[in-house]
C-alpha positions in Angstrom: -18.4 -4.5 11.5 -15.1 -3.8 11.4 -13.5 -2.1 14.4 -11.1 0.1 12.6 -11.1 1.5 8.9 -8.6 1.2 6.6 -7.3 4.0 4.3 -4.4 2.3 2.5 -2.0 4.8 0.6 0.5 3.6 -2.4 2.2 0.2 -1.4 1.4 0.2 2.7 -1.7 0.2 4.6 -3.2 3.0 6.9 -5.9 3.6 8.6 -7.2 7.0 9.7 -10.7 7.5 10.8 -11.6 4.7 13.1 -15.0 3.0 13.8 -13.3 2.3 18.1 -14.3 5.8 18.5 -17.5 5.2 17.2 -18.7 3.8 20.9 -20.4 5.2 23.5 -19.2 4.1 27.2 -22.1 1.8 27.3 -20.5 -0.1 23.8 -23.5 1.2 21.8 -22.6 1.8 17.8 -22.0 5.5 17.6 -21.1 7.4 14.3 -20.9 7.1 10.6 -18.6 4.2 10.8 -20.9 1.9 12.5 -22.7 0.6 9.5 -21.9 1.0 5.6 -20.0 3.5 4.8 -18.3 5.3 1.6 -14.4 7.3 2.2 -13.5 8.8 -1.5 -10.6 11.2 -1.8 -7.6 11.9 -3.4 -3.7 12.3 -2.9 -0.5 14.2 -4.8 2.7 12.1 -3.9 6.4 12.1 -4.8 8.6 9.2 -5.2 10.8 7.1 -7.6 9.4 7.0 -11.5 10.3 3.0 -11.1 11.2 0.4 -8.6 15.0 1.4 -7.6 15.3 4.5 -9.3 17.0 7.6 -8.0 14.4 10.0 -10.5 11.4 11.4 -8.8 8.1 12.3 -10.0 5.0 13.0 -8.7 1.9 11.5 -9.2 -1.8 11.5 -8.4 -3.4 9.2 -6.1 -7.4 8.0 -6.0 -8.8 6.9 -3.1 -12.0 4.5 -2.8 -12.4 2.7 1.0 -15.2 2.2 3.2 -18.0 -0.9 4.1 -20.8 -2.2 1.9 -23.4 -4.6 2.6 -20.8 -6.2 5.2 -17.9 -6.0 2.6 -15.0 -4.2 3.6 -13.3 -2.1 0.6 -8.9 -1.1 1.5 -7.3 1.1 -1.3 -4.3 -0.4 -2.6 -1.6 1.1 -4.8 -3.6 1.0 -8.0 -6.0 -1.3 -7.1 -8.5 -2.7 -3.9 -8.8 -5.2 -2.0 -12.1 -6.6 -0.4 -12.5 -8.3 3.1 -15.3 -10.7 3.3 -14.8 -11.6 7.2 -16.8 -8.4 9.4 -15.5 -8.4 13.0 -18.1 -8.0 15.9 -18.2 -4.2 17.2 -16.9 -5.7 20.7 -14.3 -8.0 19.4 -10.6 -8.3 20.7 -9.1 -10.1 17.6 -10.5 -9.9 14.4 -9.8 -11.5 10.6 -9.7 -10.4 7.4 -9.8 -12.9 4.2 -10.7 -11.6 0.7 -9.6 -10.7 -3.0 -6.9 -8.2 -4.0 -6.0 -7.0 -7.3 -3.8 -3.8 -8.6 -2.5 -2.5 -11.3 1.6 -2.1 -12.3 2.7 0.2 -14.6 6.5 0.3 -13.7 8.5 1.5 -16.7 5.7 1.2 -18.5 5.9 5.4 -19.1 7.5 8.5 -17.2 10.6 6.8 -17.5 13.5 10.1 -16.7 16.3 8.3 -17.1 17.6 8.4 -20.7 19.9 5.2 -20.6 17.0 2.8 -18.4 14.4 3.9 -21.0 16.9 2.5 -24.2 16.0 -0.3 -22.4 12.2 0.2 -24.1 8.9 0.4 -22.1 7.3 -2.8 -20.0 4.0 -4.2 -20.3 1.0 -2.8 -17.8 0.7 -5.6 -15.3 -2.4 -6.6 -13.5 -1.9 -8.5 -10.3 -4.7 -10.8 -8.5 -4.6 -12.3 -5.5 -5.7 -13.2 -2.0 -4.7 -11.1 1.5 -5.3 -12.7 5.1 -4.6 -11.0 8.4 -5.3 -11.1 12.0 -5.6 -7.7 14.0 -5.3 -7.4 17.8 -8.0 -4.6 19.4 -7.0 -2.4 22.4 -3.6 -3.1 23.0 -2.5 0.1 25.2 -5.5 1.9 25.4 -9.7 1.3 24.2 -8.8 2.8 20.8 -5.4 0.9 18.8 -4.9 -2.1 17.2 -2.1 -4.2 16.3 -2.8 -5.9 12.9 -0.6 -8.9 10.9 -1.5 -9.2 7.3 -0.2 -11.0 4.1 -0.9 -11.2 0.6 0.0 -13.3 -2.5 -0.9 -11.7 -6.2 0.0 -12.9 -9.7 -0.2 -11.0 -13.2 -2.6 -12.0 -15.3 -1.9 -9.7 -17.9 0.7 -11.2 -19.7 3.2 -8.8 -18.8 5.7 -10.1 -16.4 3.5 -13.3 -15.8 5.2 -13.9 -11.9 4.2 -13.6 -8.4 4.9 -11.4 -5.3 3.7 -12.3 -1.8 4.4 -10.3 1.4 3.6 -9.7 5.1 2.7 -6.5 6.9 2.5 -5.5 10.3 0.5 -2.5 11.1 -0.2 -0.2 14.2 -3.0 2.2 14.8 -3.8 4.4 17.3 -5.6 8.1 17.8 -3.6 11.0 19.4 -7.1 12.8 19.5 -10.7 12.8 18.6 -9.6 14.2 15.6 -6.5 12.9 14.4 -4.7 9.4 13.9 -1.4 8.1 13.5 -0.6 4.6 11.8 3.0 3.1 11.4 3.4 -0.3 9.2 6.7 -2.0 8.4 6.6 -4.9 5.2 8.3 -6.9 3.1 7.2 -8.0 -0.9 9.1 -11.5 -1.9 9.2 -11.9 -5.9 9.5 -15.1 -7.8 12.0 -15.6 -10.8 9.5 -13.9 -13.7 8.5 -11.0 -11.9 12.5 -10.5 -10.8 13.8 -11.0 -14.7 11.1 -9.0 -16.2 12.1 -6.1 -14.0 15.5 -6.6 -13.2 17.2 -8.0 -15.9 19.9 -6.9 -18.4 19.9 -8.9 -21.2 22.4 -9.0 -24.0 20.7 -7.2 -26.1 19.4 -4.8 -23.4 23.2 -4.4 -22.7 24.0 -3.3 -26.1 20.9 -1.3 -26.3 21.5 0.7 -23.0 25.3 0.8 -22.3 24.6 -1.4 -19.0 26.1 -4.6 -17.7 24.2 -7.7 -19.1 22.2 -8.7 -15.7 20.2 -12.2 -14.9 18.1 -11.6 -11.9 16.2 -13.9 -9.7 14.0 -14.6 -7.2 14.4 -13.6 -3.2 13.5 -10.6 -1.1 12.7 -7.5 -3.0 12.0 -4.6 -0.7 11.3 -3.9 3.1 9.8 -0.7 3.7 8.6 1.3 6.8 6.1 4.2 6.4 3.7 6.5 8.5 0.5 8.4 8.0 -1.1 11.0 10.3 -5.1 11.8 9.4 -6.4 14.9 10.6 -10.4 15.4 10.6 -10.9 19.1 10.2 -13.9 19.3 12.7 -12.1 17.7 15.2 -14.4 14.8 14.9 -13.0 11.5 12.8 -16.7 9.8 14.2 -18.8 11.9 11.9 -17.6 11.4 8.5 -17.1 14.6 6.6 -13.4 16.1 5.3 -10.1 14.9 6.2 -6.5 15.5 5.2 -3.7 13.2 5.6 0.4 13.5 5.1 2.3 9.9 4.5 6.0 9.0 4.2 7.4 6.3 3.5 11.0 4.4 2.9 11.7 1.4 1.4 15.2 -0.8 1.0 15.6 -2.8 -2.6 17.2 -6.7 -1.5 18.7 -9.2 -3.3 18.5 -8.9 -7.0 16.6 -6.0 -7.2 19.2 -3.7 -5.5 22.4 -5.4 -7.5 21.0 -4.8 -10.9 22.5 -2.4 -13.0 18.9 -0.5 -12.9 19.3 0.5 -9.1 23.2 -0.5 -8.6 24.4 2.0 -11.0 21.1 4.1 -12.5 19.5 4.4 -9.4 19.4 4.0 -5.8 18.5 1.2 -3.0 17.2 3.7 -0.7 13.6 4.5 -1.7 11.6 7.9 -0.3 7.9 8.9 -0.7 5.9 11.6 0.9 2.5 12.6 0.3 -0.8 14.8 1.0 -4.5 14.7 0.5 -8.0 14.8 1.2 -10.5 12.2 1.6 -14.4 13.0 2.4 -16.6 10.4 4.4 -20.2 10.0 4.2 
C-alpha cells in the first residue's frame, strides 16, 4: 500500500489526500486510504492554447486516481499512469515502476492565434511509456515525503512519431488534518521528431504563415515549477468524501522550443497555469 496518494494535475504531479494520516499511534491501517480506493473529480484550468504561446484558454480537466487490487492509478495530463510496485504501510523508501500513456492534442484545435493556425492543425498524439521513481517517507515530520520520478513516452499515433523523457522531483506534506500542500519542479527532454513536428517553420510554413522558415531540434524543452494545496471540506483528508484543490504552475520553453518563431515572436517562453476543482473519494 502506498504511503501517500497521488492526485496528478495537467503536466506535474500532486498529491493531496494522504494514506500517512491514515495511522493510528500504534501504526495500525486507519481510513479509506488503507486499502483500495477510488478519487474521481474534476478541474477548470487556464493556461496557453499550445506549448509556448502567449493566448490563453481555459479548459476542463477529468480526474481518475486511487488503488485497485494493489495497482496504483496517477492522473496525468490526458492520460494515467499505473504503478505496479505497493510500498509497505511502514516503509521509509518506496518505488514506483509501471505504464504511462497520455494523450496530445497541441495545435491540434483552439488554436487563437491567426498567423500560427495558417500554419494548419497537428495530428492527436498518443504517447506510451514507462515512469520509475523512488520516494523518501518522513523527512521533517511522520507525515511528508520526498519523491524522485522519471518517465520516458513515445507516440504511437503517427502524429509526431518522437520521444520525450523527463525527471520530477516532488514534495508533500500536510499543514492540517485537513489540508495538503505539494511543490514539484521538472524538466521534459524531446528528441528531433517530436522538436520538428512542433517547432518547425518550414518553407512552405513560412510562406503560408508570414514566419521565419525554422529547423528545430532536439535538447531541453521546458522546466517548470508548480504547487497544489488540497483542502478536505470536513476537515478530515482520512475519510474520503469531497475535496477542493487550487494548482499553479510555471514553466520556462529551452533550447529550440523557446527560439522558434512560434514562441520567439507569436508567443512567449514564460508559461502560467492556475486551476480549481473538486475531487470526491470513496
Amino acid at each position: 500500500m502506498k504511503r501517500s496518494t497521488g492526485l496528478a494535475v495537467l503536466a506535474f504531479a500532486a498529491r493531496i489526500p494522504s494514506a500517512a494520516f491514515a495511522q493510528d499511534e500504534g501504526g495500525r491501517d486507519q481510513g479509506v486510504y488503507a486499502g483500495d480506493y477510488l478519487t474521481v473529480g474534476a478541474g477548470g484550468f487556464y493556461g496557453p492554447s499550445y506549448e509556448g504561446s502567449d493566448d490563453y484558454v481555459a479548459f476542463p480537466t477529468p480526474l481518475v486516481q486511487g488503488r485497485l487490487l494493489g495497482i496504483g492509478i496517477s492522473p496525468r495530463a490526458g492520460g494515467v499512469t499505473l504503478d505496479f510496485i505497493p510500498d509497505a504501510q511502514d516503509t521509509k523508501v518506496g518505488f514506483s515502476l509501471g505504464p504511462t500513456a497520455t494523450l496530445r492534442r497541441d495545435r491540434a484545435h483552439r488554436i487563437k492565434d491567426p498567423v500560427v493556425a495558417r500554419l494548419g492543425k497537428l495530428d492527436t498524439a498518443v504517447e506510451v511509456g514507462a515512469n520509475a521513481g523512488i520516494t523518501v517517507y518522513d523527512l521533517l515530520s511522520g507525515y511528508d515525503s520526498l519523491s524522485f520520478t522519471a518517465d520516458a513516452r513515445w507516440d504511437v499515433a503517427g502524429a509526431h512519431e518522437g520521444m520525450l523523457w523527463g525527471p520530477l522531483v516532488s514534495y508533500f506534506t500536510p499543514v492540517s488534518r485537513g489540508a495538503a500542500v505539494n511543490l514539484s519542479l521538472g524538466a521534459e527532454h524531446m528528441d528531433r521528431d517530436y522538436a520538428g513536428y512542433y517547432f518547425t517553420v518550414t518553407p512552405a510554413g513560412s510562406v503560408a504563415s508570414g514566419l521565419p522558415a525554422f529547423q528545430a531540434d532536439s535538447g531541453w524543452k521546458s522546466l517548470g515549477a508548480n504547487v497544489l494545496v488540497g483542502i478536505d471540506f470536513n476537515g478530515d483528508l482520512t475519510d474520503g468524501g469531497l475535496a477542493g484543490f487550487v494548482a499553479g504552475g510555471y514553466t520556462r520553453m529551452l533550447g529550440d522550443a523557446k527560439r522558434t518563431p512560434l514562441t520567439n515572436l507569436r508567443g512567449d517562453k514564460n508559461q502560467w497555469l492556475v486551476g480549481a476543482g473538486l475531487a470526491f473519494t470513496f
